[in-house]
Every structure is written in C-alpha cells, then in structure tokens.
C-alpha positions as CSV (number, residue, x, y, z in Angstrom):
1,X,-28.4,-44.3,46.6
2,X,-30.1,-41.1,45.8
3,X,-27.0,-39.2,46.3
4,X,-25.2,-41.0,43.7
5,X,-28.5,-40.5,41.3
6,X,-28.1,-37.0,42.0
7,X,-24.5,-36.9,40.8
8,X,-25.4,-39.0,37.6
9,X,-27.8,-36.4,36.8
10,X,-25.6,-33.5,37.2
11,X,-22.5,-34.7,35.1
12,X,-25.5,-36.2,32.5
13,X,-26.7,-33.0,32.3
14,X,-23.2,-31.0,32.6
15,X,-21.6,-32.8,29.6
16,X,-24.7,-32.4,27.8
17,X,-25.0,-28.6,28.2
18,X,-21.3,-28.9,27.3
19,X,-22.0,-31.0,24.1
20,X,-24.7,-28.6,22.6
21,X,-22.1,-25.8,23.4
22,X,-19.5,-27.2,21.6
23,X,-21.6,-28.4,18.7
24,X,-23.0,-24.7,18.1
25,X,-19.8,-23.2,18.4
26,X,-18.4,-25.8,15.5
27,X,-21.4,-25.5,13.7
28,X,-20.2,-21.5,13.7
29,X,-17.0,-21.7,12.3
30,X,-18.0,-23.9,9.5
31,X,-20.8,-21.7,8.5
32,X,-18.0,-18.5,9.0
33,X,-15.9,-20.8,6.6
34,X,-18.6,-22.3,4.5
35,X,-17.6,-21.5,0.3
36,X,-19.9,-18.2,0.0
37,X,-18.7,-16.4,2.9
38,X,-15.0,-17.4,2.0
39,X,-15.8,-16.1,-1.2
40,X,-17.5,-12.6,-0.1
41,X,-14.6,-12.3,2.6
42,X,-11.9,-12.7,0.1
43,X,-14.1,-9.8,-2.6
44,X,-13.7,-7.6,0.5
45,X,-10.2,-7.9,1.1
46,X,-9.7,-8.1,-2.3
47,X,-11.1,-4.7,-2.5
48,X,-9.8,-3.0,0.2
49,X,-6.5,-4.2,-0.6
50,X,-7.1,-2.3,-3.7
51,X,-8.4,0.9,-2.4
52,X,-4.8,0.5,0.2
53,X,-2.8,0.5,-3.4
54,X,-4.8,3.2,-4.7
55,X,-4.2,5.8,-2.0
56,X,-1.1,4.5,-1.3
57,X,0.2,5.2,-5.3
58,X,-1.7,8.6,-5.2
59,X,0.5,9.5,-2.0
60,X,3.4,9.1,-3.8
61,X,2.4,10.8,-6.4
62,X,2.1,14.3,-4.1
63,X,5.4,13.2,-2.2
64,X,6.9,12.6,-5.9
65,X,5.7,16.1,-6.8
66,X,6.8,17.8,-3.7
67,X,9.9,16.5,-3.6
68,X,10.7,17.2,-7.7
69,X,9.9,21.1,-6.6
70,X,12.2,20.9,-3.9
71,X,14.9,19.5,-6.5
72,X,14.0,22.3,-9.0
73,X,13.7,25.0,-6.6
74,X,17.6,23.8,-5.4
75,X,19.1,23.5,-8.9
76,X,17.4,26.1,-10.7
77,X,19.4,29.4,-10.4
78,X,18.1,32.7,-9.7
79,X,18.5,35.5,-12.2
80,X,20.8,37.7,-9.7
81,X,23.2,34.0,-9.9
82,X,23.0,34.1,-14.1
83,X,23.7,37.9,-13.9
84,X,26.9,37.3,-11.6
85,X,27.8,33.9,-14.4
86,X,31.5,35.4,-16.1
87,X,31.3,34.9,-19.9
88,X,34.0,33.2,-21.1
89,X,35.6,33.2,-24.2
90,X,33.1,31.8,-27.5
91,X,35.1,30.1,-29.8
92,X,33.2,30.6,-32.9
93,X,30.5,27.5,-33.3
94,X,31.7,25.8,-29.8
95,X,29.7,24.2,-28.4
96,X,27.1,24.8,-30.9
97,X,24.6,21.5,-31.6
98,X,23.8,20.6,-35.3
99,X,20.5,19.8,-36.6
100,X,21.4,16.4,-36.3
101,X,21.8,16.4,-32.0
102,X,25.4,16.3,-32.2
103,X,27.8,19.0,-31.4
104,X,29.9,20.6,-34.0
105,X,33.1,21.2,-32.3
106,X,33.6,24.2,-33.9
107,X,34.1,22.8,-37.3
C-alpha cells in the first residue's frame, strides 16, 4: 500500500514540476512575441537592414571608382602613343562639328 502511495506521489509531483516547466517556458515565447517586442525587433532589423544597404551602396561606390580608373588608365593613351599617331590627310572642314552638334561633311 505504501509503495503504491509512494509512486502516486512521485509521478504527482513529476508531471507537476513538468507542468510549471512547460507553462513558464510558453509564458516566454509569448512575452518574446507579445506586440511591443515584435515591434522593437522589427525597428532593429529594420535598421540594420538599413545600415547593410548603406555600406553595401558606399562599397560600390569605391569598387565603381576603382574600376572606372582602371577603364581610363586602359583607354586613355599616353603622349609617346599620340606622338607615334600618323596624320592623315585633312580634307578641308572634315570632320569639323557645326555650332549646331552636327558634322559638316566638309560642305
């Protein structure tokens, strides 16, 4: 008899310890989730997301730069290449461009 008492009293108090465990932990994630912390989680992300695009568009910008000297520095040609350039024939106003942004054609 007292055996089985004994047993009654440990699973009572088991699945009670269990209960109140489970009951705070519940009570936790709906306080986590409650509207105001929702709201102050999402103004966080919300503001890092916009520090991310920040330094992310400001990258860009010096990789933008970078690479647009790299671009001039290739294309651009030295004085020593202009020098070597042969000079062809100028036919008059060829190639001449009018006040107007069109070329003349020599005309």
């Amino acid at each position: 008899m007292f055996k089985r008492l004994f047993w009654l009293m440990v699973g009572f108090g088991f699945g009670l310890g269990l209960a109140v465990l489970t009951f705070r932990r519940i009570d936790a994630v709906l306080n986590r989730y409650a509207p105001p912390q929702v709201a102050n989680q999402l103004t966080d992300s919300a503001r890092s997301f916009g520090r991310d695009v920040r330094a992310a568009v400001r990258e860009g910008r010096v990789a933008m730069r970078e690479r647009e000297a790299e671009l001039r520095a290739e294309t651009t040609p030295s004085l020593e290449e202009i020098d070597e350039l042969p000079a062809g024939p100028m036919d008059g106003n060829a190639g001449v461009v009018s006040s107007r942004g069109r070329a003349t054609g020599g005309r």
